[in-house]
N, C-alpha and C positions, 0 to 999 in steps of 0.2 A: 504494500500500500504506500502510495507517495508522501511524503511529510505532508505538504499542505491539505490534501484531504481530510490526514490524520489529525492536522492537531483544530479540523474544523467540527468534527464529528460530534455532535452534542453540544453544539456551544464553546465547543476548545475546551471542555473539561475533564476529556476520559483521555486523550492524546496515546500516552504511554502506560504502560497500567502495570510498569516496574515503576512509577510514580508509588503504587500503592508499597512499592518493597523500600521504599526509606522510610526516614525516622523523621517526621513532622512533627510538629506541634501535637502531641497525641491527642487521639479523639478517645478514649473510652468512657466505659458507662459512668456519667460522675451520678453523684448522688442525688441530682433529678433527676434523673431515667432510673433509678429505684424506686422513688414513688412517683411517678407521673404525673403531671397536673391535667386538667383537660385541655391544653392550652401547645404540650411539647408531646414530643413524642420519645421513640426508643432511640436507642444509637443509630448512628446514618451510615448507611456504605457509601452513598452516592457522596456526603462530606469526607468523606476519607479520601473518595478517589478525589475531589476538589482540590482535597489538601495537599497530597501529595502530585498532582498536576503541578499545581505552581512552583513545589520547591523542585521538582525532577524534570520536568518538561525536558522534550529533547536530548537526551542520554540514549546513547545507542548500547545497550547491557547486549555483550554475548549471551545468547538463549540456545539449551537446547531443546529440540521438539522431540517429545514422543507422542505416540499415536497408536491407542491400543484396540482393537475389536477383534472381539469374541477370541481374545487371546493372541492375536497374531499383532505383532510387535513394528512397528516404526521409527526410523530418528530420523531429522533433518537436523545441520548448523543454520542458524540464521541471530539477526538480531535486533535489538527491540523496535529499530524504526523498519523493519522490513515485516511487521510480521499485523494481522487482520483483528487489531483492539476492539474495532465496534464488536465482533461475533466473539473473542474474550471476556468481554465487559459486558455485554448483554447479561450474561444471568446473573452475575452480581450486582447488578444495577437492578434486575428484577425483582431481586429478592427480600430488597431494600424495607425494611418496617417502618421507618422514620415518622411519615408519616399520621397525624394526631388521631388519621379513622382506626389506626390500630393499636390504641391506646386501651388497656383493659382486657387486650386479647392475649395478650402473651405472659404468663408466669413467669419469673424474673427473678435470678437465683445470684448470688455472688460466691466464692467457696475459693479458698488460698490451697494450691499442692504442694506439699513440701518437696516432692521428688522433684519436680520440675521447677519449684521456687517459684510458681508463677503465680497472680493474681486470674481468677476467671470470671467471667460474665457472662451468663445464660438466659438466655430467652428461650421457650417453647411453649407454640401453642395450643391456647385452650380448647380450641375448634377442628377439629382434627382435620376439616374441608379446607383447613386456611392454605393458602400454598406454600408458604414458608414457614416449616413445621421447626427447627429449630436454627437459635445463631449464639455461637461460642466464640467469646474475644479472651483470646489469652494475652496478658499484660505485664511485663515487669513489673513491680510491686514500689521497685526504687526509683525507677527512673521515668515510670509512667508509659514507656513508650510497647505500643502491640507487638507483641509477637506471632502472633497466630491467629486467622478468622478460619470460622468453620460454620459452613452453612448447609442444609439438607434443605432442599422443595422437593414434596408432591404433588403432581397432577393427575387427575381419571379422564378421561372423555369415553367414550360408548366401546373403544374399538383400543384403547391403549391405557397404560397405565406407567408413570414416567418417575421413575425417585435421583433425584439430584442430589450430587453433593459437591461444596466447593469447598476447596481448601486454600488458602495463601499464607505462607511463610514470607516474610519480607527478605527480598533479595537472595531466595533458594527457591521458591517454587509455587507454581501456581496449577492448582489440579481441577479437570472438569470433569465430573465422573458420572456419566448417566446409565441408568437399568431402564430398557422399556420392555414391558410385560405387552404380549399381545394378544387378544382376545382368540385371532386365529393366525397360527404361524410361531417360530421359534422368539425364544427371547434374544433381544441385542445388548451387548453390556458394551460400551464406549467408554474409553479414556483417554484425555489428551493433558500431558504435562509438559511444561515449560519451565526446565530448572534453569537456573541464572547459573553462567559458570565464570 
């Protein structure tokens, strides 16, 4: 994809989405998005990716691609201005709760690991129809800054049945991993990662 397309895509705010692998201004859950007013909402993906737009923009991170279906294996070299962000960033942009209509809807959990030293914040929803059934932000505890988003959406429609899960490590890896269950025919299990090297 050519830079200027890319960094027109949404407004200029998804451009590079190894944006979202630095270390910004952290966004995690603070203790509004623990109780909620009716007024804000839950943590934003779509401000992370903002966030880290502005301070990364344009950095070409060596990437490698892999590309998995129904177990048969892929790699490409490529790098971050050469590789198709809007279809990246689409489902993390989907998935997004931010939003104040889903305010109420998600259980809301915080819990420190000692093995991993890390600080957590969970979302999962109450509604089991919702499509964004859960979001895990793993946090340095010290320095504030994310380590780790983890996101699962379900979707049904008549004929398919689709369970998503996204994972981003900042500046190691970014994982898109879909199950579709089909009402007639085999199931497809897809995964495509971009580890930064």
């Amino acid at each position: 994809m050519a830079r200027k397309p890319l960094l027109t895509w949404i407004g200029g705010i998804v451009g590079v989405f190894c944006c979202l692998s630095c270390n910004p201004e952290p966004q995690t859950a603070p203790s509004s998005q623990e109780n909620p007013g009716e007024e804000m909402g839950y943590f934003s993906i779509n401000q992370y990716i903002e966030d880290q737009w502005a301070i990364y923009k344009g950095q070409a991170f060596p990437i490698t691609q892999y590309t998995y279906l129904n177990g048969q294996e892929d790699s490409s070299y490529t790098h971050a201005l050469d590789l198709p962000w809007g279809d990246i960033l689409r489902p993390f942009i989907e998935s997004d709760i931010s939003d104040p209509q889903w305010v109420g809807q998600y259980a809301f959990s915080s819990f420190y690991d000692d093995i991993t030293q890390t600080q957590s914040y969970y979302y999962e929803a109450e509604d089991p129809e919702l499509f964004t059934r859960r979001l895990q932000i793993m946090v340095d505890p010290f320095s504030q800054k994310i380590q780790s988003l983890f996101i699962e959406t379900h979707k049904n429609s008549f004929w398919t049945s689709r369970n998503r899960k996204l994972l981003y490590i900042p500046l190691q890896l970014i994982r898109i991993q879909d199950r579709e269950d089909h009402f007639v025919g085999p199931s497809k299990d897809f995964r495509v990662e971009y580890r930064f090297r």
